[in-house]
C-alpha positions as CSV (number, residue, x, y, z in Angstrom):
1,X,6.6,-10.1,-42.1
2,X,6.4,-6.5,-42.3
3,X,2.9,-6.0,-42.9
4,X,1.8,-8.7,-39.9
5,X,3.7,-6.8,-37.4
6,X,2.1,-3.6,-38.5
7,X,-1.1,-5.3,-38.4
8,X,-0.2,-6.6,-34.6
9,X,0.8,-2.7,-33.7
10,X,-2.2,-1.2,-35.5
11,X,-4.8,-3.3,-33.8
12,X,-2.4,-3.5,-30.2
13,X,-3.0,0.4,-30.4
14,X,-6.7,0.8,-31.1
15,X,-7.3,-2.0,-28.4
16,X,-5.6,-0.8,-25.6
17,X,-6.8,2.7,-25.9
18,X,-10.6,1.8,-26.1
19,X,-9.8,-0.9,-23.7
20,X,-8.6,1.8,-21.3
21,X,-11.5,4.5,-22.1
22,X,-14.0,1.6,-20.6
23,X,-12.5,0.3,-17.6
24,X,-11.8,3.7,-16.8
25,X,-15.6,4.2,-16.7
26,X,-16.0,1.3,-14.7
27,X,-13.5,3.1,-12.4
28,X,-11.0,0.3,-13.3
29,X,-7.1,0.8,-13.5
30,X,-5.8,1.4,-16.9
31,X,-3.1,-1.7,-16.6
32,X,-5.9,-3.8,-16.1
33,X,-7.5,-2.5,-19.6
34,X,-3.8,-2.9,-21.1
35,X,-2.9,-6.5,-19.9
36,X,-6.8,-7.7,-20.9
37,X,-6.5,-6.0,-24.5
38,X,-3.1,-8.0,-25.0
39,X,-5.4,-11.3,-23.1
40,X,-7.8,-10.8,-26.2
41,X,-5.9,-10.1,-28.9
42,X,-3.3,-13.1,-27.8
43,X,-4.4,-16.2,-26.1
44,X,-8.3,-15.7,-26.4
45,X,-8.0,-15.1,-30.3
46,X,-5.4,-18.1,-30.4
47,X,-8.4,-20.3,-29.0
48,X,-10.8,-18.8,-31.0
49,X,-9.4,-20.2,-34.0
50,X,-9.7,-17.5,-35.9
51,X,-6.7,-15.2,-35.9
52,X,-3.9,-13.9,-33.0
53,X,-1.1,-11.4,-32.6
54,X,2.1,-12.8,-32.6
55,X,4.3,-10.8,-30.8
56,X,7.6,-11.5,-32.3
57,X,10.1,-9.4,-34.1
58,X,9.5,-6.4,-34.6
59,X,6.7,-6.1,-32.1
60,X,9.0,-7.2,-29.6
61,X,11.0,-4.9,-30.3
62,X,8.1,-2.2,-29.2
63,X,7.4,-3.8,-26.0
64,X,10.9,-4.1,-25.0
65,X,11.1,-0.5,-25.3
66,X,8.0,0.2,-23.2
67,X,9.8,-2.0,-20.5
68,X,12.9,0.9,-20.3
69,X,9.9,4.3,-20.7
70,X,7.9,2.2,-18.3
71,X,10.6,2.1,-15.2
72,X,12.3,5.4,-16.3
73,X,8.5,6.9,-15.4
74,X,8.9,5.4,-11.7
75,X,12.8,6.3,-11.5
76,X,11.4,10.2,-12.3
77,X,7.9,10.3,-10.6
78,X,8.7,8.2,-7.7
79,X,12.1,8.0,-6.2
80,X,13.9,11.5,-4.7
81,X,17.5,10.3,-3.7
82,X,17.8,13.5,-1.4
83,X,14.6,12.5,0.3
84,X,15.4,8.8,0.6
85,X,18.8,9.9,2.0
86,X,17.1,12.0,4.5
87,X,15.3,9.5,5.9
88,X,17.9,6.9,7.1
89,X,18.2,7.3,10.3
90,X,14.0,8.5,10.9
91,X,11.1,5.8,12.0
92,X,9.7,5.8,8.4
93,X,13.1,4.0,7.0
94,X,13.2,1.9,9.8
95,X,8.9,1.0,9.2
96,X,10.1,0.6,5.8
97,X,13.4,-1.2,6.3
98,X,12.2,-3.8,8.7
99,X,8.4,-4.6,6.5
100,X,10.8,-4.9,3.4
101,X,13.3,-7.7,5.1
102,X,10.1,-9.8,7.2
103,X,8.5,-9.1,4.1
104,X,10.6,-11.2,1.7
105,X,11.6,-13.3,3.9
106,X,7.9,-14.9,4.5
107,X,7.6,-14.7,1.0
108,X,10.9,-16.4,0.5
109,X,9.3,-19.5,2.3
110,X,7.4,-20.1,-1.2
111,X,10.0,-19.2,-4.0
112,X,12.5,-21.4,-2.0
113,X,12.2,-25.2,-0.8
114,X,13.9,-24.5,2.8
115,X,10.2,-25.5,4.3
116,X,8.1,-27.0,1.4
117,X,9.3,-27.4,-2.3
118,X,6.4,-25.9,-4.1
119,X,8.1,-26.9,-7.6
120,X,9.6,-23.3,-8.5
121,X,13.5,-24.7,-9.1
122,X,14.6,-21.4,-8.8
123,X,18.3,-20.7,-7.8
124,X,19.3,-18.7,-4.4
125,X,19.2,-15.3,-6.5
126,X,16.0,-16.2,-8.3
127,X,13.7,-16.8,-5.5
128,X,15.0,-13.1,-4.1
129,X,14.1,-11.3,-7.6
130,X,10.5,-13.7,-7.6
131,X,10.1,-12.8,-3.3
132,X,11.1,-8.8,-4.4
133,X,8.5,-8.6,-6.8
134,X,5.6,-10.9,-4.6
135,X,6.2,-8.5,-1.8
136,X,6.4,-5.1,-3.5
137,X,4.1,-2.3,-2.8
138,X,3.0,-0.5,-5.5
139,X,3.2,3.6,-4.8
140,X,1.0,4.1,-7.8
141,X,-2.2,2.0,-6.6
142,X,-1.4,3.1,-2.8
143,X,-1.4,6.9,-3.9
144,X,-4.2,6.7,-6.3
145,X,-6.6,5.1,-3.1
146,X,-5.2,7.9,-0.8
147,X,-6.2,10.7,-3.2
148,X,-9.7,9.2,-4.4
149,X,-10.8,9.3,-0.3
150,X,-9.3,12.7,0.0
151,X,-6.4,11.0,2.4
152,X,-3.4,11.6,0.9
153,X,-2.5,15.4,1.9
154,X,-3.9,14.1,5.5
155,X,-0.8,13.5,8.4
156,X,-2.2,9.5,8.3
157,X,-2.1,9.5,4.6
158,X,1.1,10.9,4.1
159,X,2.7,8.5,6.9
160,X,1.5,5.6,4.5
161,X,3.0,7.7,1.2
162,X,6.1,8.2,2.8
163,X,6.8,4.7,4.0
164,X,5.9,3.6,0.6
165,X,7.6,5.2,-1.6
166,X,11.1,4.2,0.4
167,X,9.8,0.7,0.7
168,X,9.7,0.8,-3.1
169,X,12.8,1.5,-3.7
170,X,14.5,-0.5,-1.1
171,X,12.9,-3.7,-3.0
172,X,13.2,-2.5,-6.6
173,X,17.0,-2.1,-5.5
174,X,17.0,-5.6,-4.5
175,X,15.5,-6.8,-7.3
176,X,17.8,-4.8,-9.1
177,X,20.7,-7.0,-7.4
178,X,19.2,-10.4,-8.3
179,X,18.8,-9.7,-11.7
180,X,21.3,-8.9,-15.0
181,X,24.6,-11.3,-16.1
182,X,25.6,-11.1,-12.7
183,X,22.6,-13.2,-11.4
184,X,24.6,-16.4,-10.9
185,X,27.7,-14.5,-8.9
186,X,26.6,-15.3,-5.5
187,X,29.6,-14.3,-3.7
188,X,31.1,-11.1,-1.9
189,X,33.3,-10.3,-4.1
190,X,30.5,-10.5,-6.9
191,X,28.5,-8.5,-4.6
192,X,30.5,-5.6,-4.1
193,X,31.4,-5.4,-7.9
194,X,27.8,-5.5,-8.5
195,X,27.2,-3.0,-6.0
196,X,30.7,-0.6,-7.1
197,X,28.8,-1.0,-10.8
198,X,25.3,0.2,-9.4
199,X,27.0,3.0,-8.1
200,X,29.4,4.4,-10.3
201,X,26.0,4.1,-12.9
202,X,24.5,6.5,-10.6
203,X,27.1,8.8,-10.4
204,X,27.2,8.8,-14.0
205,X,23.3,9.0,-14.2
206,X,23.1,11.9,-11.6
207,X,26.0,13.7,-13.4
208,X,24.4,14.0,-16.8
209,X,21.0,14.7,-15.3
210,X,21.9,17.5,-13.2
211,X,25.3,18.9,-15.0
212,X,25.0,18.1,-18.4
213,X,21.8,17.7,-19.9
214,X,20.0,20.7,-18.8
215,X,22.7,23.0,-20.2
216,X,23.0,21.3,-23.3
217,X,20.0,21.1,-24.2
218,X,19.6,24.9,-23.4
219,X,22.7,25.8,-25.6
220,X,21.6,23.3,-28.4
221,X,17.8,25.0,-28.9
222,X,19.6,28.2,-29.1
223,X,22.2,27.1,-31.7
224,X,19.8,24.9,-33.8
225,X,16.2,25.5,-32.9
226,X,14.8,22.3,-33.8
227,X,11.0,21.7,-32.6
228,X,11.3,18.7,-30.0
229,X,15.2,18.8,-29.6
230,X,14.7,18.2,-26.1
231,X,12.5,14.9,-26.1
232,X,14.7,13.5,-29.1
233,X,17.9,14.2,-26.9
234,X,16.6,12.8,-24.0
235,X,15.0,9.5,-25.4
236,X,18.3,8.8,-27.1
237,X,20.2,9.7,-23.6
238,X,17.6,6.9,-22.0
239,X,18.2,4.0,-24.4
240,X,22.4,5.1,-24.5
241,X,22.2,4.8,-20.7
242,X,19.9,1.2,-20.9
243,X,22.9,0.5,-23.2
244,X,25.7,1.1,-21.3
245,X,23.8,-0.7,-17.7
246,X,23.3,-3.7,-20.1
247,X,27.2,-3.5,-21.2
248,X,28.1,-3.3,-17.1
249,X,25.8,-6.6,-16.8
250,X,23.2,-4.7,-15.0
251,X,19.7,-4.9,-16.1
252,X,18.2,-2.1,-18.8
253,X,15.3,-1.8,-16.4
254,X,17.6,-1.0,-13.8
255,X,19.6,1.2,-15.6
256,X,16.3,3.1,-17.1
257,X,14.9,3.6,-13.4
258,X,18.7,5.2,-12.2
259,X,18.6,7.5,-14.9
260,X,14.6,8.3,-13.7
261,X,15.7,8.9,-10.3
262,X,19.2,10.9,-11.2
263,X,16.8,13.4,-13.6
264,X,13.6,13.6,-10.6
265,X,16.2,16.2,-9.1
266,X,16.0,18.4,-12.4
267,X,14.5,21.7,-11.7
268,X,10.8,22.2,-12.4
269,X,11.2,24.4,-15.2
270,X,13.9,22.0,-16.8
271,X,11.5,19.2,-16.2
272,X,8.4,21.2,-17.8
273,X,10.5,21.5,-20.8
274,X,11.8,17.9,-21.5
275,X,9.4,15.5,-19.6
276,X,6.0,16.5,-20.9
277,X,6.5,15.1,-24.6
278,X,8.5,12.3,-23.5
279,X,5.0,11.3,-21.1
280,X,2.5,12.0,-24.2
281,X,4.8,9.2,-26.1
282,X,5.5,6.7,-23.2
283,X,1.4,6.5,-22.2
284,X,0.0,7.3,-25.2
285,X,1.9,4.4,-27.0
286,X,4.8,2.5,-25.0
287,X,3.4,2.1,-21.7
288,X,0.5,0.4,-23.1
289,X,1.9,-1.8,-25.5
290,X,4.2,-3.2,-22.9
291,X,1.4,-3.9,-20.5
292,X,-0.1,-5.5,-23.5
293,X,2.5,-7.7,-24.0
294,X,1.5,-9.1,-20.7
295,X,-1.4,-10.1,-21.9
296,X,-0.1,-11.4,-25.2
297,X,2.7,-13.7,-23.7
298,X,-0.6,-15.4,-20.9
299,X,-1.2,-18.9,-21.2
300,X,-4.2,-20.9,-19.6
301,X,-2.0,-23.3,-19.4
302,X,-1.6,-22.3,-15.7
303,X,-3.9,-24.6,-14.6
304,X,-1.5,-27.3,-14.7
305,X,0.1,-25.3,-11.4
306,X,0.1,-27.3,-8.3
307,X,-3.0,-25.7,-6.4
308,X,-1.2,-25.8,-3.1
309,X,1.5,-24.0,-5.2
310,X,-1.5,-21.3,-6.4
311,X,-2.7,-21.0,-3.1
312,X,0.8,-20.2,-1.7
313,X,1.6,-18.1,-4.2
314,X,-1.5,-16.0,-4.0
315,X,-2.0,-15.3,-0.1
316,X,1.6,-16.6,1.8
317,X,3.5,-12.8,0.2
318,X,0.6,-10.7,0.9
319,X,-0.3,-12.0,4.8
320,X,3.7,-11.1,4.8
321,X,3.2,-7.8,3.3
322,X,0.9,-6.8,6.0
323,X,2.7,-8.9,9.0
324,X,6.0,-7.6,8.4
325,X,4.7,-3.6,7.8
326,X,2.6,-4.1,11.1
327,X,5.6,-5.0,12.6
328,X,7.6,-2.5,11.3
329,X,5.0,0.5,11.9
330,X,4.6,-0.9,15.7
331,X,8.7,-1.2,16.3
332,X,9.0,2.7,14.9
333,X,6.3,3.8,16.9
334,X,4.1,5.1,14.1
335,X,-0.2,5.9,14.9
336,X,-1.9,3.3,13.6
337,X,-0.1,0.7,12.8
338,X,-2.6,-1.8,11.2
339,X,-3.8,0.4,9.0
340,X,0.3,1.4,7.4
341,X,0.6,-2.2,7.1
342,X,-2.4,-2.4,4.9
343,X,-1.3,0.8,2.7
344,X,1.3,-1.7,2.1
345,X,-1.1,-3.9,0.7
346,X,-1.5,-2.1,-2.6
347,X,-0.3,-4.1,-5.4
348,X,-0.3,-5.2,-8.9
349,X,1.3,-2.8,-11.2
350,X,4.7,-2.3,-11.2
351,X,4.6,-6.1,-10.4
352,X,3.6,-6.9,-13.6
353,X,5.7,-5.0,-15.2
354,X,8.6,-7.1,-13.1
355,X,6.9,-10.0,-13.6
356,X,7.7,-9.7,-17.6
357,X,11.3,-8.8,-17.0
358,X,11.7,-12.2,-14.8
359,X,9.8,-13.8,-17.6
360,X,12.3,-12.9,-20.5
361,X,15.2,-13.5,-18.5
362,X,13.9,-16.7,-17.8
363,X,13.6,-16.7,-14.3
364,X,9.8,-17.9,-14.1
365,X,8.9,-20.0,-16.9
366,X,5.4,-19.1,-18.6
367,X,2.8,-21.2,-16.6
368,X,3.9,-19.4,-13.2
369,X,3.9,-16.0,-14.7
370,X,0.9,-16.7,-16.0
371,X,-0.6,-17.5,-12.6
372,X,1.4,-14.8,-11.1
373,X,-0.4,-12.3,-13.6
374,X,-3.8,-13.6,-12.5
375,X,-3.2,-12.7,-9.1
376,X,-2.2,-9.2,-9.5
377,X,-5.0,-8.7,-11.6
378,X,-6.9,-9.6,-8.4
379,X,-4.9,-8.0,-6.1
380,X,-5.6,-4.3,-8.5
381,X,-9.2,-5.1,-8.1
382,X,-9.6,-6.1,-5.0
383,X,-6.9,-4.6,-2.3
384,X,-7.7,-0.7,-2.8
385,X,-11.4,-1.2,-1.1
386,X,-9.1,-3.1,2.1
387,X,-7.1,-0.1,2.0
388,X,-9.9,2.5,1.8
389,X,-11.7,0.3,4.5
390,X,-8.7,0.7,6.7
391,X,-7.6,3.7,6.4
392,X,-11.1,4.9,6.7
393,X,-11.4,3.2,10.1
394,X,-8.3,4.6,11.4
395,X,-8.9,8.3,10.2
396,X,-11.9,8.4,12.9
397,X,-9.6,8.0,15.8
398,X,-9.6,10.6,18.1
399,X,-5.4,10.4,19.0
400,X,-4.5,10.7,15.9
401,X,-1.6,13.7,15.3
402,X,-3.0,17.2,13.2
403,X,1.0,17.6,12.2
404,X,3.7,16.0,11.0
405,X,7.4,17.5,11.5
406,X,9.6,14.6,10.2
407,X,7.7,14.5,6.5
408,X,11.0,14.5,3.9
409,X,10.3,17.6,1.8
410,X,10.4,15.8,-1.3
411,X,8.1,13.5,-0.6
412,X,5.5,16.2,-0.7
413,X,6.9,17.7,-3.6
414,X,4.1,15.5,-5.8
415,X,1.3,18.4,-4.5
416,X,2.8,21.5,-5.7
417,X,2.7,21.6,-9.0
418,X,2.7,25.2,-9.7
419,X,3.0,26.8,-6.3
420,X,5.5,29.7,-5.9
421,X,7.3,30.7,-3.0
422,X,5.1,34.0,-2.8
423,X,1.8,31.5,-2.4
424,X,3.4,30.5,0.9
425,X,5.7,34.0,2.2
426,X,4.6,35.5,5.1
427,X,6.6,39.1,4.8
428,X,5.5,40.7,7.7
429,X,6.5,38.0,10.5
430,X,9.3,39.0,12.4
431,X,12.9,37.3,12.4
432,X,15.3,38.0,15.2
433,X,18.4,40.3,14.7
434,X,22.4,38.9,15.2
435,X,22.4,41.1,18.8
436,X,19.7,39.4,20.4
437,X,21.2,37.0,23.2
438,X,21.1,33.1,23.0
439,X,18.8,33.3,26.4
440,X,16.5,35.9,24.5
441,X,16.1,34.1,21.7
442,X,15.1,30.5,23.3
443,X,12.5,32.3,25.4
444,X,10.7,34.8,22.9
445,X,11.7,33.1,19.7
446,X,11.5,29.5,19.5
447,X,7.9,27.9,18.1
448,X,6.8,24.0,18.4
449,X,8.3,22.0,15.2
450,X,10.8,23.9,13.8
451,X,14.9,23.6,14.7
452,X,16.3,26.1,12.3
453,X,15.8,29.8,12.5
454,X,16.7,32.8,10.1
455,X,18.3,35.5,11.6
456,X,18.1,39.0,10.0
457,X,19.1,43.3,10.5
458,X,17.5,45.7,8.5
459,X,16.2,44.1,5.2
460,X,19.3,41.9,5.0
461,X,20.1,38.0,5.7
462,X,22.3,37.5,8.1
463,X,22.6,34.0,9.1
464,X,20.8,30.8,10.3
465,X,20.6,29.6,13.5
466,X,20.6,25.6,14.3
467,X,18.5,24.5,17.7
468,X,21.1,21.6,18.0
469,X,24.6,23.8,17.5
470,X,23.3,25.8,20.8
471,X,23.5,22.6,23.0
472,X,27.3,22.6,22.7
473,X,26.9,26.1,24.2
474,X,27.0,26.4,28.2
475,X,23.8,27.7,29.2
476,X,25.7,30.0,32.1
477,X,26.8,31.8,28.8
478,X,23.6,31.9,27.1
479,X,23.1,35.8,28.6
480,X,25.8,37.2,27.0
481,X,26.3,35.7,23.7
482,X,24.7,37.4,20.6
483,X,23.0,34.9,17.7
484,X,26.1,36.7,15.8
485,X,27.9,34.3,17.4
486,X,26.7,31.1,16.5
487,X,24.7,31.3,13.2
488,X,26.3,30.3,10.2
489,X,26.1,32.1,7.4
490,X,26.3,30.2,4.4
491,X,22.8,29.1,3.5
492,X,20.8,28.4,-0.3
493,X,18.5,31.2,-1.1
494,X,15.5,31.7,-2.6
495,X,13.3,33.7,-4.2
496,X,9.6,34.2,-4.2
497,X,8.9,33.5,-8.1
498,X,10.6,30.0,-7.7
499,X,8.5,27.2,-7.7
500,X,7.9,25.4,-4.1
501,X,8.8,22.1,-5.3
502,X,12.4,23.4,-6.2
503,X,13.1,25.2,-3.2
504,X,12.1,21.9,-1.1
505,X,14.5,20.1,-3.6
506,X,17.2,22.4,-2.8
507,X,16.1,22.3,1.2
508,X,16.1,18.7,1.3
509,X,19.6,18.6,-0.7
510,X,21.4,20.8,1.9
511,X,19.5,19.2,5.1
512,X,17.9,22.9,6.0
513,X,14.5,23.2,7.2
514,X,14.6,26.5,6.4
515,X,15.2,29.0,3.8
516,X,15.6,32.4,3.5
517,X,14.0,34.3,0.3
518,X,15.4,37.2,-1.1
519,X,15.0,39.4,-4.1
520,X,16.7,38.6,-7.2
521,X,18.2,41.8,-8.2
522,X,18.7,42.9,-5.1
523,X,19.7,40.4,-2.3
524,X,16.9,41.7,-0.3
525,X,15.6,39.7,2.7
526,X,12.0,39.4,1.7
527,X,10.8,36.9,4.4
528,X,12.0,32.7,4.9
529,X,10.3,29.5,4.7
530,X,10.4,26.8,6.2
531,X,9.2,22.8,5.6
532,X,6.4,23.1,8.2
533,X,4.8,25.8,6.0
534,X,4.7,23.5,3.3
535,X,3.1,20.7,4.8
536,X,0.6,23.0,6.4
537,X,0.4,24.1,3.3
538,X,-0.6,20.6,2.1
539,X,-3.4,20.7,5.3
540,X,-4.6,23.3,4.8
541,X,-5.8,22.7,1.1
542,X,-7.1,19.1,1.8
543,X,-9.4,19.9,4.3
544,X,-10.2,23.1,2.3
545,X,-9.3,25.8,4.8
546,X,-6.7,27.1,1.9
């Protein structure tokens, strides 16, 4: 028993990673290289004759465990809670909010029998976990498009990213919801219990992220000085966590992408120092394994699928994808609406990787998510030209806005790896001083895009000023009241060796949009920042003018 399953691992291993190395040449995403490695050494052997992988036991024990890296990945790379908070009330939740909801529901039409009974017999909280995963966008294929053309530091491109990324986790929330013990408790009492769980988890999550892993992990390398404390720590802390969601009768995939998205807020040195080894491990061996098992668990057998069934399947959840993000995009008003909605197009990856969790929890049986598998394989190969085509077409319009203002700093946080605050400080503009008169300031001061403004007196901070707090001010009185008056002076600081990305996490935390940067030692005011510089930033360097 032993020896087969190391056998199965051995060969799983070898397979995948040559498997990637080619399709990589042929310009091909590395899931697909995973899933068709598992396709060989499973079903296509099993035909054969001659010899497959059985991935029971102790194998399965491996790819489970890829399943909990694998969403702990997106809960880190791709979900800020500060920045997802920041946009409620903009036009990107409300793109993102609306294409989500018209989304599902279209795609609802097939996983349910309220119009045609395609054969599914899924239950009311199945068909929403099956229509969550049919109309998800996948950030990872949409981003990797944008960057190939060159798009996604762009004002168009980072519309697209933005409205994306909180589409993403709106539906892996509600996917979250529909699956677990708790599947079958359609009610509102169940649903607020469910929901009370999924928030006390995050709590939990965000308070060991951010208040007690860091500093223990700090104290323990002093006390023992082991070599990789920190990724053993952590990858313990990640399957304790899966533990104790499973134990709430949440899902472990669930609880593996809280704990992702409580520790994206860690600092970037903290994050240089745990998360590199724990990558190296998850895609150089877990990752692809479970995207393998994908593979392994196929079975031709879905031929035997009703073709009207295939054909709805296939095409009804993405014409909804792109109807309901047209929608959404033309309802808040964003530039180009056709071409968000087919940014919202990109799919196939984290769907498979859903698509295996509904299959173990026996949601879909094996001859839909074998069909189901099929089609994101397509959708991987074939959507990203759409996109580029689109996106493309749209870029060449003349109307099209040179600057955003409403961007959430963290979503731009994935472009600044290794960018200080010094790259970006500008310490010879001028700031105004705490006697300069309300009337003064709105006349000399005041620039296009920016609504919070650091006041300072002689090489010291002295407050900030907020655009809106003056329009509770009279203007009659506007000529005799000093900026002393009505700036606040609490504000976070920083200073110009910190990395960019963590002063935009600690911006977008304490909804500022700018911050003043001081020396360490000294408390001297050294210059301020604000979110416009970094997205300028961001401009500047994609059309080269950096």
């Amino acid at each position: 028993m032993h020896h087969e399953a190391l056998l199965s691992l051995g060969l799983l291993v070898i397979v995948t990673k040559l498997a990637e190395g080619v399709f990589r040449r042929l310009r091909l995403n590395a899931i697909v290289a995973y899933v068709t490695a598992g396709l060989l050494l499973g079903p296509v052997m099993e035909l054969s004759g001659v010899w497959s992988i059985d991935s029971s036991g102790h194998l399965e024990l491996l790819l489970t465990l890829g399943v909990f890296i694998f969403f702990f990945l997106i809960g880190l790379d791709e979900i800020d809670i500060s920045s997802f908070m920041a946009t409620l009330r903009g036009h990107y939740f409300l793109t993102a909010i609306l294409s989500v909801i018209l989304s599902m529901g279209i795609s609802m039409l097939v996983t349910t029998d309220w119009v045609f009974d395609f054969g599914l017999s899924l239950n009311f909280t199945e068909a929403v976990a099956l229509a969550g995963v049919l109309s998800m966008t996948s950030l990872g294929i949409v981003a990797k498009v944008l960057s190939d053309e060159g798009r996604l530091k762009e004002p168009l491109g980072l519309q697209i990213f933005t409205v994306v990324v909180i589409a993403e986790v709106i539906t892996l929330l509600l996917i979250g919801f529909s699956i677990g013990e708790h599947a079958h408790e359609l009610s509102v009492t169940g649903i607020l219990i469910l929901l009370g769980k999924i928030a006390g988890f995050a709590v939990v999550s965000w308070v060991l992220s951010s208040r007690v892993l860091p500093p223990m992990v700090s104290l323990l390398q002093r006390l023992i000085q082991v070599p990789q404390l920190s990724l053993g720590l952590l990858i313990g802390i990640l399957f304790l966590m899966v533990y104790g969601a499973e134990l709430m009768g949440l899902h472990g995939s669930l609880g593996a992408l809280l704990f992702g998205a409580a520790l994206s807020g860690l600092s970037y040195q903290a994050r240089r120092e745990i998360i590199p080894g724990l990558r190296s491990v998850a895609e150089g061996f877990f990752v692809p394994l479970f995207f393998a098992s994908a593979g392994l668990h196929f079975s031709f057998s879905f031929v035997t699928l009703n073709p009207w069934t295939m054909l709805a399947l296939a095409l009804v959840p993405l014409i909804g994808n792109f109807i309901g993000a047209f929608i959404g995009a033309y309802v808040a008003r964003l530039t180009v609406p056709y071409a968000v909605a087919s940014g919202l197009m990109g799919k196939g990856v984290a769907e498979i990787a859903l698509l295996l969790v509904l299959w173990e929890t026996g949601t879909i049986d094996e001859v839909v998510f074998s069909f189901l598998v099929l089609v994101m394989f397509c959708y991987i190969l074939f959507m990203p030209p759409v996109i580029t085509f689109a996106v493309g077409r749209a870029s060449r319009k003349p109307d099209l806005p040179t600057h955003l203002d409403d961007i959430p700093s963290g979503v731009v946080g994935f472009a600044l790896d290794n960018i200080t605050v010094d790259h970006i400080l500008d310490r010879s503009h001028n700031h105004p001083g705490p006697s300069v008169t309300v009337r003064e300031f709105t006349e000399r001061w005041i620039v296009p895009h920016q609504h919070d403004y650091v006041v300072a007196e002689k090489g010291a901070f002295v407050g900030v000023v907020s655009l809106e707090m003056l329009r509770y001010l009279p203007k009659g009185a506007w000529g005799r009241t000093p900026l002393n008056d009505v700036l606040r002076t609490q504000s976070p600081t920083a200073g110009p060796d910190e990395h960019v990305e963590d002063v935009l996490h600690r911006m977008s935390e304490n909804s500022v949009s700018v911050i003043p940067i001081v020396e360490e030692d000294s408390d001297k005011f050294l210059g301020a920042v604000t979110s416009n510089d970094i997205v300028e930033l961001m401009t500047q360097e994609a059309t080269g003018a950096h």
